[in-house]
VOBA-1610 file (N, C-alpha, C; in pm, whole numbers, padded with zeros to 5 digits, always signed):
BEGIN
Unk+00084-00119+00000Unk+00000+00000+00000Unk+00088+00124+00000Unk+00042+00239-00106Unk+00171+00325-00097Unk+00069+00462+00030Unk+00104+00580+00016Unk+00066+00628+00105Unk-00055+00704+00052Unk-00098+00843+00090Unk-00233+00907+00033Unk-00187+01056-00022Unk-00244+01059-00128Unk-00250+01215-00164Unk-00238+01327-00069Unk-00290+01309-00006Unk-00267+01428+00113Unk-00168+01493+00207Unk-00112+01561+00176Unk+00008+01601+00273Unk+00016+01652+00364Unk+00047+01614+00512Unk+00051+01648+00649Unk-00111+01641+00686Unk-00140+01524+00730Unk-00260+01530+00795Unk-00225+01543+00999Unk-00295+01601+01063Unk-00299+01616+01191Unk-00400+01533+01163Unk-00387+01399+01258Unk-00487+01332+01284Unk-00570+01288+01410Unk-00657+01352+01429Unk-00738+01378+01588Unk-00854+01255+01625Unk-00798+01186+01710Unk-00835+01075+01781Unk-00922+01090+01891Unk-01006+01002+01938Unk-01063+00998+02054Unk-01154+00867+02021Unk-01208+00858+02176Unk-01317+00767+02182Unk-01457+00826+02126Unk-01598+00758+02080Unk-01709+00802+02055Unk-01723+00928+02219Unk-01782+01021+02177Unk-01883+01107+02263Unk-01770+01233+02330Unk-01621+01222+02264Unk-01518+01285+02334Unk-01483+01404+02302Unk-01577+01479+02214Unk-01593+01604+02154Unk-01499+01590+02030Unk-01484+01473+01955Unk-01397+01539+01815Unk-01384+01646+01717Unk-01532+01609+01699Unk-01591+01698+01649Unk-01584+01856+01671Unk-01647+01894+01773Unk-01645+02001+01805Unk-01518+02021+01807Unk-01410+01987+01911Unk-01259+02037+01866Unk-01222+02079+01728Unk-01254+01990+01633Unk-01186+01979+01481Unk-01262+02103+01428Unk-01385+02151+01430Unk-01457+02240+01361Unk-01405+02378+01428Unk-01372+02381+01565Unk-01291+02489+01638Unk-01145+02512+01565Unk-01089+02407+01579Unk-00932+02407+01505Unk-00912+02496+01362Unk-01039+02352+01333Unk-01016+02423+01177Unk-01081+02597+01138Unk-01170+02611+01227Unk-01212+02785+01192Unk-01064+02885+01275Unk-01038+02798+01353Unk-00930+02974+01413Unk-00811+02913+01320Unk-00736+02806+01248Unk-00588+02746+01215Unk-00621+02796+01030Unk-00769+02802+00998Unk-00800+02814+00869Unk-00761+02662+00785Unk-00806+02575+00778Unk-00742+02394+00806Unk-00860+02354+00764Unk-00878+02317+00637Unk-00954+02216+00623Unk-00928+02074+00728Unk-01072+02057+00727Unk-01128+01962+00854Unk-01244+01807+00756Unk-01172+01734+00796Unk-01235+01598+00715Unk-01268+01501+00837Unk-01338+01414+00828Unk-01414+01327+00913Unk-01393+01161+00866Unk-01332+01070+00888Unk-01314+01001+00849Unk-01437+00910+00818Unk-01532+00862+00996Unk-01656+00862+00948Unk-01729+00827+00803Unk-01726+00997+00770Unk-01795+01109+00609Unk-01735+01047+00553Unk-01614+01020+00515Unk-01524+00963+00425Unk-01566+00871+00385Unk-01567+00751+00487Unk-01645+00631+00462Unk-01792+00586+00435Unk-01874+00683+00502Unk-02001+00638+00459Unk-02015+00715+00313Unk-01902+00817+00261Unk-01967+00883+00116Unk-01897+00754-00006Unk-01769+00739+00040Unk-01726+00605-00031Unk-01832+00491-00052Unk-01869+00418+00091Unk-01936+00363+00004Unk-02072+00344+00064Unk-02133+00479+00034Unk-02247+00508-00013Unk-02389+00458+00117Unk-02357+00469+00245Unk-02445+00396+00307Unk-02408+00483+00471Unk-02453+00469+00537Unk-02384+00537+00691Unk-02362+00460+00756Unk-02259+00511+00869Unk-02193+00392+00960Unk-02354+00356+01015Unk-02340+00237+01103Unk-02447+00192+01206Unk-02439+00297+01317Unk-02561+00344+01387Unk-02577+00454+01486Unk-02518+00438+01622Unk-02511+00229+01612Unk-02477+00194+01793Unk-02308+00208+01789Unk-02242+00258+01660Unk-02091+00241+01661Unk-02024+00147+01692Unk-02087-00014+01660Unk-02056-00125+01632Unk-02004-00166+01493Unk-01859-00174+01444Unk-01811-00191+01334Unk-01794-00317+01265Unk-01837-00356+01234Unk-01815-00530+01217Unk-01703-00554+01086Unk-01706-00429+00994Unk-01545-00482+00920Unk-01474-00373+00918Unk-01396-00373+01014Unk-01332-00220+01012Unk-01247-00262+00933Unk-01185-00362+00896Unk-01065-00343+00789Unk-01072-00319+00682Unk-01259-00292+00592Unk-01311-00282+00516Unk-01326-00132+00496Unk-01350-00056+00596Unk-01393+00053+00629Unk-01300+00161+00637Unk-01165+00128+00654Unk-01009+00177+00663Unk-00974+00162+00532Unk-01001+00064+00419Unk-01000+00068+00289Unk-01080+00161+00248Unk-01162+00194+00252Unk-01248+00293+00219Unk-01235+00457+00260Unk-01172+00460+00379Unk-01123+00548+00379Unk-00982+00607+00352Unk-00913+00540+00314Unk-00771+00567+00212Unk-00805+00550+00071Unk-00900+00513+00004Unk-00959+00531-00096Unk-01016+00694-00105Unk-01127+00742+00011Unk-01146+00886+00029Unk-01061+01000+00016Unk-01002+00942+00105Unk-00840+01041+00118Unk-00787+01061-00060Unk-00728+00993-00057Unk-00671+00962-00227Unk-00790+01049-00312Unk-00929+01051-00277Unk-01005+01099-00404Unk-01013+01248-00351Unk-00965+01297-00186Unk-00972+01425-00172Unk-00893+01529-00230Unk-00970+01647-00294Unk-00941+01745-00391Unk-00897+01875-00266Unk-00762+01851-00229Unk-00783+01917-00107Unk-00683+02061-00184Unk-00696+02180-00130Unk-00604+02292-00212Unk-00498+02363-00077Unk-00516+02318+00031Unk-00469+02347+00179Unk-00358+02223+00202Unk-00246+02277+00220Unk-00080+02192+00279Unk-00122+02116+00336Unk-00216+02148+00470Unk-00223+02090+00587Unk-00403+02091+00585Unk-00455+01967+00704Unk-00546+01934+00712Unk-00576+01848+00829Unk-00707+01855+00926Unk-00700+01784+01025Unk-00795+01625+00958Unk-00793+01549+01024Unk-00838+01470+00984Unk-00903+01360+01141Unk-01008+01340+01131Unk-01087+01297+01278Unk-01120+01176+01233Unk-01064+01103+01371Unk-01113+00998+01334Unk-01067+00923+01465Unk-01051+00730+01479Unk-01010+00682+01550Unk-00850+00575+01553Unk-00807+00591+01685Unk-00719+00471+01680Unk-00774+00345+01699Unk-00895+00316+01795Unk-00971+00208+01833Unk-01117+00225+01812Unk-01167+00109+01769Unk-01322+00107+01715Unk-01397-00017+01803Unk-01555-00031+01797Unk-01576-00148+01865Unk-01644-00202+01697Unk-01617-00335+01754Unk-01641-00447+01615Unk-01739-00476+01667Unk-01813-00564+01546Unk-01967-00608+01558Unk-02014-00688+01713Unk-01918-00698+01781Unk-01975-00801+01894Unk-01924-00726+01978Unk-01899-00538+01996Unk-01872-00448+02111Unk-01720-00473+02174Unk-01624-00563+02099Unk-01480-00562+02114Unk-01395-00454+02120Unk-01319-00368+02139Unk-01200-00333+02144Unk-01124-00340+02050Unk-01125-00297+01925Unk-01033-00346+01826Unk-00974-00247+01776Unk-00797-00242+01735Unk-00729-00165+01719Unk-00736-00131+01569Unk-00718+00008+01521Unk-00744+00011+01336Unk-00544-00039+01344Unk-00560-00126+01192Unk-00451-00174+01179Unk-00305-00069+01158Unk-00201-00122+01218Unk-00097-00024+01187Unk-00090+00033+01038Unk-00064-00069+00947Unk-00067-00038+00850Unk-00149+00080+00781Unk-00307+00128+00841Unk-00376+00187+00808Unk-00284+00329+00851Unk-00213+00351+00970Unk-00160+00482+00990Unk+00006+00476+00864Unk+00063+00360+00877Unk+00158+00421+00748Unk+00115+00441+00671Unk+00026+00439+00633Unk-00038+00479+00481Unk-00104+00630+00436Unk-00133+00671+00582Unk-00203+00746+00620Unk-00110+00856+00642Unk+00002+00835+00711Unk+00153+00900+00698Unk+00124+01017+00783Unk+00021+01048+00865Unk+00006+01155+00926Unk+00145+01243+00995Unk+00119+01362+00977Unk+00234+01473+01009Unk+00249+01458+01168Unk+00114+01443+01251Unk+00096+01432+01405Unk-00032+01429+01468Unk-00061+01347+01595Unk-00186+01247+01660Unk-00191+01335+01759Unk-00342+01342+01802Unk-00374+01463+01853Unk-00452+01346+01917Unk-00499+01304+02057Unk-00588+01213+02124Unk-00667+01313+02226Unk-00775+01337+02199Unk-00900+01384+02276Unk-00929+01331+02384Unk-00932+01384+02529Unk-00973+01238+02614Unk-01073+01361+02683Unk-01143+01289+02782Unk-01241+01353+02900Unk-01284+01259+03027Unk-01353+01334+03057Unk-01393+01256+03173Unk-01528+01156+03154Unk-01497+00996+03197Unk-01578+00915+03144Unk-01773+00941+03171Unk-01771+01013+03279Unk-01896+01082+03340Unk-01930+01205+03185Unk-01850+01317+03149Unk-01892+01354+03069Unk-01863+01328+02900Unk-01816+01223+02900Unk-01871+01113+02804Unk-01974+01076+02740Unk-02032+00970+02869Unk-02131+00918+02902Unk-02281+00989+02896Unk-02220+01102+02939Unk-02380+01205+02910Unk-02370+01275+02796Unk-02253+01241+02670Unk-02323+01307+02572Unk-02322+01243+02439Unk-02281+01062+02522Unk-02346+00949+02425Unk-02485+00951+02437Unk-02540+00979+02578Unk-02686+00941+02578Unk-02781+01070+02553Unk-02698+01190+02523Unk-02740+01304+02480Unk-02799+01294+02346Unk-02682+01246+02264Unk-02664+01245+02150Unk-02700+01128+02040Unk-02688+01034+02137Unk-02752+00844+02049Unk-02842+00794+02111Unk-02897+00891+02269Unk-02996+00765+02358Unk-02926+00648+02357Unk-02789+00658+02418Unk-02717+00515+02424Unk-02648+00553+02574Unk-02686+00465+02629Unk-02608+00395+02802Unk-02476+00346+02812Unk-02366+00371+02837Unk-02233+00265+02889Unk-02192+00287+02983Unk-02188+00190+03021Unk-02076+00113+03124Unk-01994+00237+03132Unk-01943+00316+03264Unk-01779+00418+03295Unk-01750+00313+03270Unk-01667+00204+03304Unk-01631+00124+03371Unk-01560+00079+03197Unk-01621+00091+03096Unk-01605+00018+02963Unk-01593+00155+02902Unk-01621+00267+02962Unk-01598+00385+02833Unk-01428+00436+02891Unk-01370+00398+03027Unk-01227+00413+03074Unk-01171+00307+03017Unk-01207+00225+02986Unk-01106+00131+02918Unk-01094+00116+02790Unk-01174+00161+02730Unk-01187+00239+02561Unk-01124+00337+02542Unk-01102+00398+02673Unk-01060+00527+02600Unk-00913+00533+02665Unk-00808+00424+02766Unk-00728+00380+02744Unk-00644+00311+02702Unk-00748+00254+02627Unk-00680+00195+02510Unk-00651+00230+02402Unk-00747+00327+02394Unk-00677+00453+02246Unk-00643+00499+02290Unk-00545+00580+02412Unk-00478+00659+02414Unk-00343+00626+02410Unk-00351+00457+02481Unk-00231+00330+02489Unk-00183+00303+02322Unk-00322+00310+02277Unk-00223+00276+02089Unk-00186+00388+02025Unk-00231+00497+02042Unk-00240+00604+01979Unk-00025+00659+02002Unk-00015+00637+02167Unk+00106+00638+02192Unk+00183+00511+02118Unk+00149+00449+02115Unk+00216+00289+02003Unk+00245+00357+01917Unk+00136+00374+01833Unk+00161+00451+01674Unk+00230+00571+01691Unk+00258+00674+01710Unk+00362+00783+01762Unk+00494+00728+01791Unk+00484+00641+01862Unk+00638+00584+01882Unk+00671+00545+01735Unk+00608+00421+01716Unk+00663+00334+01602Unk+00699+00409+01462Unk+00618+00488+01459Unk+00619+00548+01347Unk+00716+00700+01341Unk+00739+00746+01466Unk+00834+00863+01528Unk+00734+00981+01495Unk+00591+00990+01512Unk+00509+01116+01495Unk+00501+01182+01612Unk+00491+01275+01627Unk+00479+01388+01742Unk+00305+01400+01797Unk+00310+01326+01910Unk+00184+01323+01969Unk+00140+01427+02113Unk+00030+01500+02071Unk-00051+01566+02213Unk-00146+01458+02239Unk-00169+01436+02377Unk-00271+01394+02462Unk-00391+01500+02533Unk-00444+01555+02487Unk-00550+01682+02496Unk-00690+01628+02590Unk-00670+01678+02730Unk-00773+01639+02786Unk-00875+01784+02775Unk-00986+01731+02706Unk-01095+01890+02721Unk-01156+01919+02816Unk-01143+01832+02954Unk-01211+01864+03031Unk-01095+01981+03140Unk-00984+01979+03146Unk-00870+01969+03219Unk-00795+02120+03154Unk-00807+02147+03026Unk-00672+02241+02939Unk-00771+02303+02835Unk-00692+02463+02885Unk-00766+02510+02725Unk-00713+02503+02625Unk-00764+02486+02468Unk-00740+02451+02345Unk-00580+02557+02307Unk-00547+02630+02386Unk-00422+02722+02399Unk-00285+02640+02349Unk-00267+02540+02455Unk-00148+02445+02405Unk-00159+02390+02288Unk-00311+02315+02295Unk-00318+02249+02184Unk-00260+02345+02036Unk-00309+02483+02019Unk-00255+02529+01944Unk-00148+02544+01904Unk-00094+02603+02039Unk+00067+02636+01994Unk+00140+02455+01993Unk+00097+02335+02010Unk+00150+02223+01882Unk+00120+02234+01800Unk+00038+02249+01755Unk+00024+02239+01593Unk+00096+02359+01507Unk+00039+02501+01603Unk+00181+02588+01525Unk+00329+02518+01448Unk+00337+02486+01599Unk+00486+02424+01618Unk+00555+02344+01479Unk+00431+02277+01435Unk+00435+02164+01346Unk+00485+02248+01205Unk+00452+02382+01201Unk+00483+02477+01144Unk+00326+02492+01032Unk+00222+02490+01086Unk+00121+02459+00998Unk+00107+02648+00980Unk+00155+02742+01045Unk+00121+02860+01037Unk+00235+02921+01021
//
């Protein structure tokens, strides 16, 4: 697999309900950064939307599809954030890591991991999907992407923030990505 059209993606991680979103649409209006959704990517590829309970049953299918996206993005901006995950749950609510391979390919410039507090999480999965979890299973989801997310940073030698939103204002976060020289 060679890598993607796109050059220097910041790629912003988190668990479901951890404000990606909102971060990335903040980023991208004050950094001027096109902002992509990996998600979007995949359900416009191929043509259908993820499932609502965020149960993935072929993510390795779905990571094809979104390096397919990437590749077809007509992007006119150096730099670009790009949202998405290090860990997904598979069709039977597992823990499953997106494959390494999917980040060399992906070649990101630097991993940005979203975390919060599993309490306000939790209230804006059930805000937002009428969906219930387990603290107990949304702390261990969301240390485990923060556990691979540091994997992939190492292995690959990318420059990673750990960005808690409940804890820090978006201030630091900025001045990394400055740093990265995106400005």
């Amino acid at each position: 697999m060679e890598g993607t059209n796109v050059d220097n993606i910041i790629f912003i991680g988190g668990i479901h309900g951890v404000g990606k979103t909102t971060l990335c649409n903040k980023l991208s209006h004050q950094l001027q950064l096109e902002s992509h959704s990996a998600s979007k990517i995949i359900s416009n590829m191929k043509k259908q939307n993820l499932p609502s309970n965020k149960l993935i049953p072929n993510i390795n299918i779905n990571q094809a599809f979104l390096i397919e996206g990437l590749n077809q993005l007509e992007t006119e901006k150096h730099w670009m954030i790009l949202d998405g995950h290090f860990c997904l749950l598979d069709g039977k609510k597992n823990i499953s890591k997106i494959s390494e391979a999917v980040f060399k390919v992906i070649k990101p410039a630097a991993l940005i991991v979203i975390t919060d507090s599993v309490k306000n999480i939790a209230s804006r999965l059930k805000n937002r999907d009428d969906e219930e979890y387990d603290l107990k299973f949304l702390k261990q989801f969301q240390n485990e992407e923060t556990a691979y997310a540091r994997h992939i940073a190492k292995k690959f030698s990318i420059p990673i923030y750990i960005f808690n939103s409940s804890d820090e204002s978006s201030s630091s976060l900025i001045q990394f990505i400055t740093n990265l020289g995106v400005i």
